[in-house]
N, C-alpha and C positions, 0 to 999 in steps of 0.2 A: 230179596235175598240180602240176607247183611255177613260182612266182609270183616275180617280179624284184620286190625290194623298190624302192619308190619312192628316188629320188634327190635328196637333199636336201641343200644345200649344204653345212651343217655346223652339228650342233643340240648346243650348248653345255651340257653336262648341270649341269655345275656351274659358278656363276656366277663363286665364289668361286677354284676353281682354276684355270678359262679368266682370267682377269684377273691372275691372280697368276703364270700363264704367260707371258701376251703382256706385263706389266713387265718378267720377265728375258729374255725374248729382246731388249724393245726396248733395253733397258740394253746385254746382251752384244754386239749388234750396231754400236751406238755408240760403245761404250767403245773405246781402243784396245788391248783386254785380249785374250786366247784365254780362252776360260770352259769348261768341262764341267759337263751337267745332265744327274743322274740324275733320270729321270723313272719312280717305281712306280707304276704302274697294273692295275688290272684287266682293261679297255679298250684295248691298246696298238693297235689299227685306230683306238678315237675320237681316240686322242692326235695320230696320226699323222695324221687329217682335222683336226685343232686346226693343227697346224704347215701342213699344206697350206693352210686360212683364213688362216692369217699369211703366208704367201708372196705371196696372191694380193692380201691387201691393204699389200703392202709391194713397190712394183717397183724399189727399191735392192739388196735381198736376195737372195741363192740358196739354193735348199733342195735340197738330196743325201742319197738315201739306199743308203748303202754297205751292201753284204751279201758273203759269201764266193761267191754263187754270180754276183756281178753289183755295178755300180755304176749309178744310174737318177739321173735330173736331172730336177726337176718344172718346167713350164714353160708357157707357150702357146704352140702353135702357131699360126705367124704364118700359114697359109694355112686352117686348119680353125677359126681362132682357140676351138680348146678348149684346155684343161689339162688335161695327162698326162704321163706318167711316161716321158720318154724316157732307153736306154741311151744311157750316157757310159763307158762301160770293163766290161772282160771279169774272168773268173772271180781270185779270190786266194788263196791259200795258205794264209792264216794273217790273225790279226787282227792281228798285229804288222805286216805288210805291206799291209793296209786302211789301218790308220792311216797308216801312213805317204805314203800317196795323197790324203790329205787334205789334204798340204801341194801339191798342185796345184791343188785347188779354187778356182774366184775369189770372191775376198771382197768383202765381207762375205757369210759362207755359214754354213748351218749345217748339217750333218751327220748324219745321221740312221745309229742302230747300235739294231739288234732283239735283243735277248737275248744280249749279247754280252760285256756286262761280266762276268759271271763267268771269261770269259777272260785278264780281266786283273786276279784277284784274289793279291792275296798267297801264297795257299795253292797255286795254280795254278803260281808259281814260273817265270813266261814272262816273264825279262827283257827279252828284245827286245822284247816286246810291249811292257813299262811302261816302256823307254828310249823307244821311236817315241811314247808317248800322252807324255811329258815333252814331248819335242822340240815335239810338235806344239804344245801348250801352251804353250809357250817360246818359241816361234818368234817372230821381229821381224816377220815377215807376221804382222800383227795380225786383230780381227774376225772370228774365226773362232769358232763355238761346236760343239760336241760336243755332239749328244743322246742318250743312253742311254736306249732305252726299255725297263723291266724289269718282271715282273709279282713280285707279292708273294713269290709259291714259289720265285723263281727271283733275286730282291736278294740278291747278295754284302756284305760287307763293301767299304766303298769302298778303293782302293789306295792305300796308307799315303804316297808319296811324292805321289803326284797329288791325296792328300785334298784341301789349302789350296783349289786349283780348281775344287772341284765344288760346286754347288749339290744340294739335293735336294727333288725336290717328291713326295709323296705326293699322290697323289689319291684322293681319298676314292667309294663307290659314290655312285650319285644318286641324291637323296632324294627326297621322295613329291612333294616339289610341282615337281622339275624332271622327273618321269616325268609328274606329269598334260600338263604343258606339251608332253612326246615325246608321247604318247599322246593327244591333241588332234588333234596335225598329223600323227598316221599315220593313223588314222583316217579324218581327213577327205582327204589325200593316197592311202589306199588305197581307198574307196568313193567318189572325187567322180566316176567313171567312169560308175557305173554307175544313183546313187542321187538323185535330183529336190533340187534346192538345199533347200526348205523342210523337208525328211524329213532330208535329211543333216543340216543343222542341230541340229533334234532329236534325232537319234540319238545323233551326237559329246555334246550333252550331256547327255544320259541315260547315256550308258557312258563317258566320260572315266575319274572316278572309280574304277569298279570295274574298267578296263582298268589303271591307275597303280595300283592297290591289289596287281594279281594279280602285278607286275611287280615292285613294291617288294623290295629286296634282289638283282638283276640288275644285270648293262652295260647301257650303251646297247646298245653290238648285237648282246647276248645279246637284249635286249628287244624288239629289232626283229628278231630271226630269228625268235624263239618267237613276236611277235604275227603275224607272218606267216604260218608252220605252223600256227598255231591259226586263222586265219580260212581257210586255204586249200579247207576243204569249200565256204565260202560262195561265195567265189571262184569255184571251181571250178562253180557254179550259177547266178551271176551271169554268167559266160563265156559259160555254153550258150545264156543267153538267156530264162532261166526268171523272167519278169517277177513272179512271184505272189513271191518270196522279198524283192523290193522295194518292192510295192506301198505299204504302209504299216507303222507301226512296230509293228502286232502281228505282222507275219512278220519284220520283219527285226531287231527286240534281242534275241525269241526266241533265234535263231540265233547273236546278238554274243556273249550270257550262256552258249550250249555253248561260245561260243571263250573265255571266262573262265575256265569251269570246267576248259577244257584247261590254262591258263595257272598255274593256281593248281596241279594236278595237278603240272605238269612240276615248279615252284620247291619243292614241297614234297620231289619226289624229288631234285633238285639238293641243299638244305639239310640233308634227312639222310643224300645220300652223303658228302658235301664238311666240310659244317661241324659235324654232329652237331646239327640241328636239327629240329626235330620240330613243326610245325604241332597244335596242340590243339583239339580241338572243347570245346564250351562244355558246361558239367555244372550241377549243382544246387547251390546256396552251403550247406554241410554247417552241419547243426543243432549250436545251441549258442555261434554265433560270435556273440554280440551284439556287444560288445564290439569287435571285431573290424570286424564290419560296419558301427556304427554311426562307428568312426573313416572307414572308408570311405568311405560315402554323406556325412558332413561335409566330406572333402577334395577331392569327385570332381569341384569346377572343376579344381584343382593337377594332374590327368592329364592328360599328352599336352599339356602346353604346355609351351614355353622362356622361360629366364630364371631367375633364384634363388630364386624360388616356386613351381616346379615339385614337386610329390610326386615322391621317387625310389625310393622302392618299400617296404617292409616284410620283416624277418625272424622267421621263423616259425619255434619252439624248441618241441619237444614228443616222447614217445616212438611207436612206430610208433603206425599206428591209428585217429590221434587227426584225421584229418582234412584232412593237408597237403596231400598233391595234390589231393586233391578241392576242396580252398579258391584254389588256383591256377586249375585248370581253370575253377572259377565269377569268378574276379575279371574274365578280359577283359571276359564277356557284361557285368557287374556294371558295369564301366567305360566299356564299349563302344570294346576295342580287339582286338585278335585276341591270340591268346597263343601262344609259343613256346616249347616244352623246349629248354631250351638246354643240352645235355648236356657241361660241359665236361670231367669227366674222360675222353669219349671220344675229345678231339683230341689225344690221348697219340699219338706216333710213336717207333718204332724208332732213325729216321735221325737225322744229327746236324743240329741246326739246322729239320727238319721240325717236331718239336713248336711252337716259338715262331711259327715262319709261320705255322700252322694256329691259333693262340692269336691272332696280331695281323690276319687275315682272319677269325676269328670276329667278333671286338670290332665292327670295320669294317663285317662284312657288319649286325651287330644295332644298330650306331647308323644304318645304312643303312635299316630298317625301320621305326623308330620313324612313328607313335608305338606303341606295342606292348607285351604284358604277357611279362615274360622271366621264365622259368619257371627256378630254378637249384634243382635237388635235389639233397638231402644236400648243401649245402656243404662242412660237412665234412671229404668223404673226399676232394675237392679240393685243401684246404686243409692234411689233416695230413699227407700223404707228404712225406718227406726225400729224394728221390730216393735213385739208387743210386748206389755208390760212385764208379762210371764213367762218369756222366751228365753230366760237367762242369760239374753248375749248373743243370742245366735246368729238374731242378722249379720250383727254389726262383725261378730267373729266373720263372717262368711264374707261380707264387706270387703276385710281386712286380706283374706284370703282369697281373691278376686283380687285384688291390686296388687298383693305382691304378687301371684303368676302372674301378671300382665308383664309386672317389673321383671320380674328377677328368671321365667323361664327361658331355659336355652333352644329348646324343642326350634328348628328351620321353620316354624308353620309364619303365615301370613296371616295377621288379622285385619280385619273390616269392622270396624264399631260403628253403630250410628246413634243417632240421638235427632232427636227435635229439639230438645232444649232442655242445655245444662247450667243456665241462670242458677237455678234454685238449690242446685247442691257446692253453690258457692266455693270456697276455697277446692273444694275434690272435683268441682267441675272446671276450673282453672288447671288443675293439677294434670288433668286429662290429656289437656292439649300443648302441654309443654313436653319436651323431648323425654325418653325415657320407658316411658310406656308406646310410644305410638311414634313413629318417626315424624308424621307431620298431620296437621288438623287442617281439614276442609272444607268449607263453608258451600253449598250447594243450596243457589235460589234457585227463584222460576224462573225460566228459561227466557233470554233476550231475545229480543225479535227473531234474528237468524234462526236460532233454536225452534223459537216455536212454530216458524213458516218449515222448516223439515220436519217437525214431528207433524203436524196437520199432513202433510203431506203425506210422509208415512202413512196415516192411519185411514186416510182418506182412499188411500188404496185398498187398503187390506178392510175396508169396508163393506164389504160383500153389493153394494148397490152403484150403479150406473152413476157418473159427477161429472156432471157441466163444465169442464174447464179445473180441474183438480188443482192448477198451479196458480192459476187468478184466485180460487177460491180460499186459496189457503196463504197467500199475501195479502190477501184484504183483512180474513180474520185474525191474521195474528196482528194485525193494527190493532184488532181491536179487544185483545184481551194480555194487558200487559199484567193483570194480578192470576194469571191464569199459570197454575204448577201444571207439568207436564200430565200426569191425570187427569188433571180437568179436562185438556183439550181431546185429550183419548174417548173420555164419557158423553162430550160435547158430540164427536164424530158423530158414536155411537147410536148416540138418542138420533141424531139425523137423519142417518143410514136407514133405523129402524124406522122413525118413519114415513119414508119416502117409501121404501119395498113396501110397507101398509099400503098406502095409498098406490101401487103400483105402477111409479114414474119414477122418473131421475132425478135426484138430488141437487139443488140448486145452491147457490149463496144465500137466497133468501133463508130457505129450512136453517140452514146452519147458524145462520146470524139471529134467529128467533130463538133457539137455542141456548145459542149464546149468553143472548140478553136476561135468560128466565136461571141460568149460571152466576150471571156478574152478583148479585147481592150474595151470595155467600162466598166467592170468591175474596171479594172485595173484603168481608169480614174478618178470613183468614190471614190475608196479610194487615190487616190491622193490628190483628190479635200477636201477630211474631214483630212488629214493630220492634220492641224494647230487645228480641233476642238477635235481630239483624243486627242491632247497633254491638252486643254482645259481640259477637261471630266478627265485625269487621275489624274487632280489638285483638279478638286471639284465633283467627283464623286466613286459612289464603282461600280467595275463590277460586272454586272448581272448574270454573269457565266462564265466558259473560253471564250475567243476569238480569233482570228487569230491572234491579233494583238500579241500578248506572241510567237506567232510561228514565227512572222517578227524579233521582237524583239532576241529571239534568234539566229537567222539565220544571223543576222548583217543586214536587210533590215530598210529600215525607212518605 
């Protein structure tokens, strides 16, 4: 059964863009100027209920919106006295011919055009079109303003003679405390039918929060279609009449909490079609990170607040192994924010101009989520491609755009960057680890003895097979695997565990130290090979916690 979303007069998602709207309309309509406003949005339905709120509270103004398949005039009707969109003119040709019907409209009016500037971009090469948007502009009928409403994927380059004209307003997604605010009043506007005022009450505030949470990084009226499909089984039960689903609030948040876990379901599949994002469940804060941790748990007022005390996130320099994603996955729980793989090398596009969109709606959509722990692996391989010869720039643009949101966003979120090794992008890999982007840079070896006699340990348990002496066995071996990254010793178990249960006995020191030994030649190769970046890392980095490498050090090894 599907469910008519409630009707709400017009819910202002962001406070800051609706105000920074209704000043240039009231300006442009004033002025005796013609104006054009590019308006990028996500939202082009909320924008266009934004403009319809300003019509109705403006009875000097006219609001029209022009399309090729139609021209519409919003309005009340003087005998049903509702507002709607009534036909003013029939189908058009071309957008050079739209516009040019705008000089009929009566002023002070403002003009409403969906997805149509790209029709009058430069490259598009439709002079008529950009003689009629001049004229219009130009025109001694003054007070007229042009709306452009365009979504991120689809912003042209503005049109070089008509640039001086245009305004442009980006609108940013809505953020978590104007979604609690949506999500409040759908709530109690979609259940005040059915649910006793004192239970509704309680309800809306027992699930505001984790309704705004599941929503965070959406439109408004992506938000409000998906909260509606997701409450629709209850609906659907509350319709028939089946009182026990309302009675009190152990039947009905039950119920709310299944339409949460729809709603988180859906956003996680949107974010890693769309934007290469990937929702993380929470893991175990990997052994050996004192250091590390204990900067942590010192700074974890500084998360997920705004202002220039904010913690913006840490970068983590180490070779494989040694612990990084595992240390991502444990910081949200750690901090108590949810955590997201932010995969940027996969917003890479073919198309010309696709990559940078998909780069400036990531940014958007993850300041849109905060507060939040953003998860950026391998930096890196991000960072050192040079594009190809016939890319016109796009890496290096995107490059560019990637380090100033590092820099310069305000967004509460927390980031986690890692890298194996930033040698190679020389000055931008220096650049990395100095204050500004990252509050502080961490250098993460293989784990020092202590470390590695408690992960054997660890793992030796969770081994699934019978072991001789599990705490001898596992101080012996960490003697003896000082090039050994915390992976190795996990894979080491592993193989053990495996087989011993083959052979159908208990797992000895022998097993594991054979093992072992058929591991050291590629171990061994590995720390060879990060040599030159250890020495890197002890220049512009602080250790995460002890390492092997203090035990080489000592011992006279390099």
């Amino acid at each position: 059964m599907s469910h008519a979303a409630p009707q709400l007069d017009c819910f202002e998602c962001s406070a800051e863009a609706q105000s920074r709207l209704g000043t240039l309309l009231q300006v442009a309509v004033r002025a005796n100027v013609n104006r054009a406003l590019a308006i990028v949005t996500e939202d082009v339905a909320l924008e266009l209920r934004h403009l319809m709120a300003f019509r109705r509270a403006n009875d000097g103004v006219f609001l029209f919106r022009f399309a090729l398949s139609g021209r519409h005039e919003y309005r009340c009707d003087k005998r049903t006295h509702r507002w709607e969109w009534s036909p003013c003119g029939g189908a058009s040709a071309s957008v050079g011919e739209l516009l040019g019907l705008t000089l009929d409209a009566a002023v002070p009016a403002i003009c409403v055009f969906e997805s149509l500037l790209g029709d009058l971009s430069d490259q598009r090469r439709d002079l008529a079109a950009q003689h009629n948007l001049m004229e219009v502009l130009q025109s001694e009928r003054a007070k007229r303003v042009l709306v452009f409403l365009e979504t991120p994927q689809s912003i042209p380059e503005l049109p070089g003679l008509s640039r001086p004209f245009f305004e442009r307003l980006s609108v940013p997604l809505p953020g978590r405390s104007d979604l609690r605010r949506f999500a409040r009043e759908e709530l109690a506007a979609t259940l005040a039918s059915f649910v006793r005022t004192d239970l509704l009450l309680h309800t809306v505030d027992a699930m505001t929060d984790k309704v705004a949470d599941a929503l965070v990084g959406t439109t408004v009226t992506q938000s409000r279609n998906r909260l509606l499909d997701a409450l629709d089984p209850l609906l659907t039960i509350l319709e028939e009449g089946d009182v026990t689903a309302c009675r009190d609030s152990d039947s009905l948040i039950p119920a709310l909490e299944t339409a949460v876990r729809t709603l988180v379901r859906l956003k996680s599949e949107r974010l890693a079609e769309e934007l290469s994002m990937c929702l993380l469940e929470g893991g175990e804060f990997p052994i050996g990170l004192d250091s590390l941790r204990a900067y942590l748990e010192i700074n974890r007022s500084r998360v997920g607040v705004e202002g220039p005390d904010r913690l913006k996130g840490v970068l983590c320099v180490g070779p494989p192994g040694t612990g990084k994603t595992q240390f991502a996955k444990a910081v949200g729980g750690l901090l108590g924010v949810p955590t997201i793989d932010f995969r940027i090398s996969s917003l890479m596009n073919q198309y010309l101009g696709a990559t940078e969109q998909r780069f400036d709606r990531a940014f958007s959509c993850a300041d849109a989520l905060a507060p939040a722990c953003l998860f950026l692996d391998e930096i890196e391989k991000t960072l050192a491609g040079q594009g190809a010869e016939n890319d016109g720039g796009t890496m290096m643009r995107c490059k560019g755009r990637m380090l100033t949101w590092l820099s310069e966003s305000v967004a509460p979120n927390f980031i986690v960057a890692t890298a194996n090794d930033l040698r190679h992008l020389g000055d931008v890999g220096a650049a990395l680890t100095r204050s500004g982007r990252f509050d502080k840079s961490f250098y993460l070896g293989n784990p020092a003895f202590e470390a590695r006699r408690q992960i054997l340990r660890l793992y030796l348990g969770r081994s699934g097979a019978d072991v001789d002496d599990p705490e001898g066995i596992a101080g012996a071996v960490a003697e003896q695997t000082r090039h050994f990254s915390g992976a190795d010793l996990r894979a080491a178990v592993n193989e053990a565990a495996a087989l011993a249960r083959y052979a159908r006995r208990r797992m000895t020191l022998d097993d594991l130290e054979d093992v072992v030994e058929t591991f050291k030649p590629r171990a061994r190769a590995v720390w060879e090979q990060f040599a030159p970046m250890r020495e890197w890392a002890r220049a512009n980095c602080v250790p995460a916690g002890p390492c092997s490498d203090d035990e080489e050090r000592r011992s006279g090894w390099r």
